[in-house]
TORTORGU-245344 format. One line per 2 residues: number of its first residue (from 1); their letters; for each residue y, x, z of N, C-alpha, C, O. Coordinates in pm, 1 decimal. Layout:
residues N
NUM> A> Y,X,Z,Y,X,Z,Y,X,Z,Y,X,Z ~ ...
end
This chain:
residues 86
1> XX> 1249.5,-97.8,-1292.9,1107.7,-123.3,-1294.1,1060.8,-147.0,-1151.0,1093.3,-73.8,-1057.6 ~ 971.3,-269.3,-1138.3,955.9,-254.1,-984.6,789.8,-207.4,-970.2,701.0,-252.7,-1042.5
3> XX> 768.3,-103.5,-856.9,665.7,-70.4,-828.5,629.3,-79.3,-679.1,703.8,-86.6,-581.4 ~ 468.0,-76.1,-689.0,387.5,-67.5,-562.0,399.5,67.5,-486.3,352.1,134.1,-578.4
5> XX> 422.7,148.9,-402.0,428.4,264.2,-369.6,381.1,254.9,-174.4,328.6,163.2,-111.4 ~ 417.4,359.9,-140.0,408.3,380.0,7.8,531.4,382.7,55.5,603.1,429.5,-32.9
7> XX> 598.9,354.2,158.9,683.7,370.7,261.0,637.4,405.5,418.6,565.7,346.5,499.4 ~ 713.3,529.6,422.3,646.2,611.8,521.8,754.5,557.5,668.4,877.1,554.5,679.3
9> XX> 646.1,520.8,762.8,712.8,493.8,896.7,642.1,612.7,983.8,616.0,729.1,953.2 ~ 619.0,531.3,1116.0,546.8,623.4,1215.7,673.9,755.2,1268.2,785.9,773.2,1220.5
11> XX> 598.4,837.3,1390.6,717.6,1016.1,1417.6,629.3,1096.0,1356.5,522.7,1076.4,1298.1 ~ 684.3,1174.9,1377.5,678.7,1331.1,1338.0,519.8,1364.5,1364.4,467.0,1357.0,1475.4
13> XX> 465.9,1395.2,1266.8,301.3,1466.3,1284.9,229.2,1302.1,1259.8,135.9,1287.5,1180.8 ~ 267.4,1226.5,1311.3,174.1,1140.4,1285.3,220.0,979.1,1210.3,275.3,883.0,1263.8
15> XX> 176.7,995.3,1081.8,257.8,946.8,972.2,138.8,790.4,959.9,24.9,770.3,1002.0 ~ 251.3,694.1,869.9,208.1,553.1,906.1,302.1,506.2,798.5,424.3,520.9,795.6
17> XX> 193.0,423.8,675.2,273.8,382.7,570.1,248.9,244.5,578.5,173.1,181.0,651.8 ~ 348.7,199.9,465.3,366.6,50.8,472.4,351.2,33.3,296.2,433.2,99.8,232.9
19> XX> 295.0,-14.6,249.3,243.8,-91.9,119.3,346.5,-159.8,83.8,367.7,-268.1,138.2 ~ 444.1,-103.0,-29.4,595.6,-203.4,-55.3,561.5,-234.8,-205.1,478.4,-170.5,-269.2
21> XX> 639.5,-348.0,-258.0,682.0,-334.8,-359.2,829.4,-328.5,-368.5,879.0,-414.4,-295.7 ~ 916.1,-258.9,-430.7,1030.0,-217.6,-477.7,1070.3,-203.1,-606.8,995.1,-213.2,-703.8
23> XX> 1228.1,-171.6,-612.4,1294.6,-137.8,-726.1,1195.9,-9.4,-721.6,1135.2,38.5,-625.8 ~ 1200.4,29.0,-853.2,1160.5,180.1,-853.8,1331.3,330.1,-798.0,1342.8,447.5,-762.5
25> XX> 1401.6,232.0,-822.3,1543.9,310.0,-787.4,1586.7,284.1,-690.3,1703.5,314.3,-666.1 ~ 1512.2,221.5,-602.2,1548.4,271.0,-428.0,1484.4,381.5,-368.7,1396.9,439.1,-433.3
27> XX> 1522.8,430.9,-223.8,1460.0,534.8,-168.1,1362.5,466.8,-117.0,1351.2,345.4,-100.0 ~ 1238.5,619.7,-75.2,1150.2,586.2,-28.9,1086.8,486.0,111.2,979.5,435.6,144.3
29> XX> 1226.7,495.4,164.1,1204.0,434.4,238.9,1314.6,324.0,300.5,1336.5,291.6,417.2 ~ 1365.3,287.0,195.2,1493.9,161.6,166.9,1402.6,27.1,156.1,1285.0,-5.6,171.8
31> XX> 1513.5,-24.6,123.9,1499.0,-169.6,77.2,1366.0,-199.4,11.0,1299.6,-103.7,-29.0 ~ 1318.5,-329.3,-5.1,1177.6,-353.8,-54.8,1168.1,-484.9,-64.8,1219.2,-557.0,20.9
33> XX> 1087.4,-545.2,-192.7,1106.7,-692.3,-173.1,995.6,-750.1,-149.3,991.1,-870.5,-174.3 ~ 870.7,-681.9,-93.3,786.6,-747.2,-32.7,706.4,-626.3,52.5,742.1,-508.9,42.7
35> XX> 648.9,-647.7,95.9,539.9,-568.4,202.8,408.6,-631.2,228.4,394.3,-730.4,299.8 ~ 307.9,-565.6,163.4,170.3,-639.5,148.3,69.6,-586.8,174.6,-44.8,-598.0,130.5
37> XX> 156.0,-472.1,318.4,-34.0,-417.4,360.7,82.3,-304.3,440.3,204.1,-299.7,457.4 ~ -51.0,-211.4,478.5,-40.3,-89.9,518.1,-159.4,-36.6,550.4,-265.3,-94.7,574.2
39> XX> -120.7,142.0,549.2,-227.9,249.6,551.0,-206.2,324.1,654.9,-94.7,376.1,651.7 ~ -286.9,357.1,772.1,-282.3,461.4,856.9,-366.0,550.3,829.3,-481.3,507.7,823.9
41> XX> -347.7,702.7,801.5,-394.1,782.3,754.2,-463.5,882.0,912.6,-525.6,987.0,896.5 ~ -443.6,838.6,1015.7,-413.1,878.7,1112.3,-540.8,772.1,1179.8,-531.4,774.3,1302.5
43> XX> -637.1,695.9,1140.1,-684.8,587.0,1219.9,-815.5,678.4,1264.7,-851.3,772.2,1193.5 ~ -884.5,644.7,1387.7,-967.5,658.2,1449.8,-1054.6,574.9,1520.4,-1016.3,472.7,1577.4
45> XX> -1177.0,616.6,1519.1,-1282.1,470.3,1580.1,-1266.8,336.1,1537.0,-1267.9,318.6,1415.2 ~ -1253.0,240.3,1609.1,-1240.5,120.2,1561.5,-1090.6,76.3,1469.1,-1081.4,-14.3,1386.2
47> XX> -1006.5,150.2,1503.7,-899.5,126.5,1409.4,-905.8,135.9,1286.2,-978.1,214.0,1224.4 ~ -811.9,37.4,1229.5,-777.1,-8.0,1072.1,-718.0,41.3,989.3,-595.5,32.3,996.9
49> XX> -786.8,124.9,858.2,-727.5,241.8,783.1,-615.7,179.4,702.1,-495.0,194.2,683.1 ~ -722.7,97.4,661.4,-640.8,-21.5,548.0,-564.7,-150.0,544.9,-633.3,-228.9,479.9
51> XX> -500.4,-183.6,568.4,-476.0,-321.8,556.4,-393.0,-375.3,424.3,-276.2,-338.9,411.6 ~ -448.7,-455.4,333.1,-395.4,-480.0,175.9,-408.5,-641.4,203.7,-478.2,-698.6,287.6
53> XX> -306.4,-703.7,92.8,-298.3,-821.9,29.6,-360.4,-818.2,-80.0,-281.3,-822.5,-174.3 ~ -485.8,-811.1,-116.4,-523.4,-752.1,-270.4,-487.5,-881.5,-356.7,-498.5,-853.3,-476.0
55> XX> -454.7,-992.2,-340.0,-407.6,-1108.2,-401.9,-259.8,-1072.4,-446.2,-201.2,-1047.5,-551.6 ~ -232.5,-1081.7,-323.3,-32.4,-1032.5,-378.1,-19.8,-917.5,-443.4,85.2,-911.4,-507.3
57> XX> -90.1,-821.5,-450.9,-93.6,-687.7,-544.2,-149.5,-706.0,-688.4,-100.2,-651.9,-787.4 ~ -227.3,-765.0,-688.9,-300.2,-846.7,-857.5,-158.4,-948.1,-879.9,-102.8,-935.6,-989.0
59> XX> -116.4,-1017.6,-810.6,-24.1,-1121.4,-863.2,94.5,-1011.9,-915.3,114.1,-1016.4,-1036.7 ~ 163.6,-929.2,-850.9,276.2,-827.9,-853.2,199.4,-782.3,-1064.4,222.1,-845.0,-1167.9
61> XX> 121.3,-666.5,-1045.0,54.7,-563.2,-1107.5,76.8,-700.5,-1246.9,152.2,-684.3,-1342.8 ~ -8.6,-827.9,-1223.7,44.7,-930.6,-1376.0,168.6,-972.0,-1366.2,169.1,-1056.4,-1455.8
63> XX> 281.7,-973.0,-1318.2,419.3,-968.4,-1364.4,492.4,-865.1,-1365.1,615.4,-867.1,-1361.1 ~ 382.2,-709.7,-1373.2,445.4,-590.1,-1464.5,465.1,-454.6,-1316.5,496.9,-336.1,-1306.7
65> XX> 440.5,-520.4,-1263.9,427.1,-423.4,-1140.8,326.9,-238.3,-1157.0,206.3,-215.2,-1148.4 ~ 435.5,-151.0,-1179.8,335.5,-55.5,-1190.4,276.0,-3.1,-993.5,335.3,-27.9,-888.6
67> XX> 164.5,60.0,-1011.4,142.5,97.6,-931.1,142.7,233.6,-903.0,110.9,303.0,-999.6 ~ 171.3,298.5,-790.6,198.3,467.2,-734.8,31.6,517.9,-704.9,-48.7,460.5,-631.4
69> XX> 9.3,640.6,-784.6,-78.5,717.2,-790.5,-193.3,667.3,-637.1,-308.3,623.4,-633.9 ~ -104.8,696.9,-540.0,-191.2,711.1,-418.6,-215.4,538.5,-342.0,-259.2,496.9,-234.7
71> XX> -158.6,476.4,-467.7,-180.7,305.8,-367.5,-286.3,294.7,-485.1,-393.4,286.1,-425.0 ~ -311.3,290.6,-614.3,-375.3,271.0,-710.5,-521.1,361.5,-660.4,-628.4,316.8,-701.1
73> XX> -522.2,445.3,-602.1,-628.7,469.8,-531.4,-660.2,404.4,-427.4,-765.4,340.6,-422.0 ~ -564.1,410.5,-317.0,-663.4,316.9,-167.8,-674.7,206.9,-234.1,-795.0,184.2,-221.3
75> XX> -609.3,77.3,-329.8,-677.8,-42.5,-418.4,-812.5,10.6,-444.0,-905.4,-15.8,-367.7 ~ -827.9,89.6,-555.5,-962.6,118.3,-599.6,-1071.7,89.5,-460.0,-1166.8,12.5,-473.6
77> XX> -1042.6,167.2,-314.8,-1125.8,206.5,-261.6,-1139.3,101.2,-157.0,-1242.2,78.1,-93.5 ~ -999.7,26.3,-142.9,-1033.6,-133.2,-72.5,-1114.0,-226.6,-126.0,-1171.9,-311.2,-58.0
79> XX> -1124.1,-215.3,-273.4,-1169.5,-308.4,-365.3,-1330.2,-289.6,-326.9,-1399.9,-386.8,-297.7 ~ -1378.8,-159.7,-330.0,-1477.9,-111.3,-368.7,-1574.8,-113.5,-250.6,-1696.8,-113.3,-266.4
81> XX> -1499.6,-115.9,-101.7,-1556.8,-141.5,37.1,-1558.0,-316.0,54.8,-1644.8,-377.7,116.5 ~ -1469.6,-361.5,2.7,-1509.1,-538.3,12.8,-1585.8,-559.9,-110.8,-1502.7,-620.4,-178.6
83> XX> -1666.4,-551.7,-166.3,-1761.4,-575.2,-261.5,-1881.3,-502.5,-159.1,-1983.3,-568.2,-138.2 ~ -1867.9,-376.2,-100.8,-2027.3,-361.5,-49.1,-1994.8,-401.4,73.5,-2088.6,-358.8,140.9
85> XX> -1941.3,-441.4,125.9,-1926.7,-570.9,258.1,-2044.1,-676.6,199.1,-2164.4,-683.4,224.4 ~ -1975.7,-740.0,128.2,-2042.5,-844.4,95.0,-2175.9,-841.5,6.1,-2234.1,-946.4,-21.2
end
């Protein structure tokens, strides 16, 4: 099954994910057949919490792509800050 999940980069204490899609039966932080964003959980002031492909994640999600608890949330909440942008 392939899913959307997090892949954790960044050192120690201060953590830095990457927005994958994958096999669901690789490790967390293996192989991946696309990369369509990332989350710093860690951002401050002008820095960028979010960064998403919300196109390539809708395209993935309709050819069966499940999504991981905690990306299916920052979606919700990217979605929900570019609508009151605009």
């Amino acid at each position: 099954m392939v899913i959307i999940r997090l892949s954790r980069a960044g050192c120690k204490d201060h953590p830095f994910y990457h927005v994958v899609v994958t096999d669901s039966r690789n490790r967390r932080d293996g192989r991946y057949i696309e990369r369509i964003g990332y989350f710093n959980p860690m951002a401050r002031g002008a820095e960028l919490r979010l960064s998403l492909e919300i196109e390539k994640a809708h395209q993935w999600v309709a050819k069966g792509a499940q999504l991981s608890d905690r990306v299916a949330q920052l979606l919700k909440e990217h979605v929900a800050a570019a609508k009151k942008a605009a």
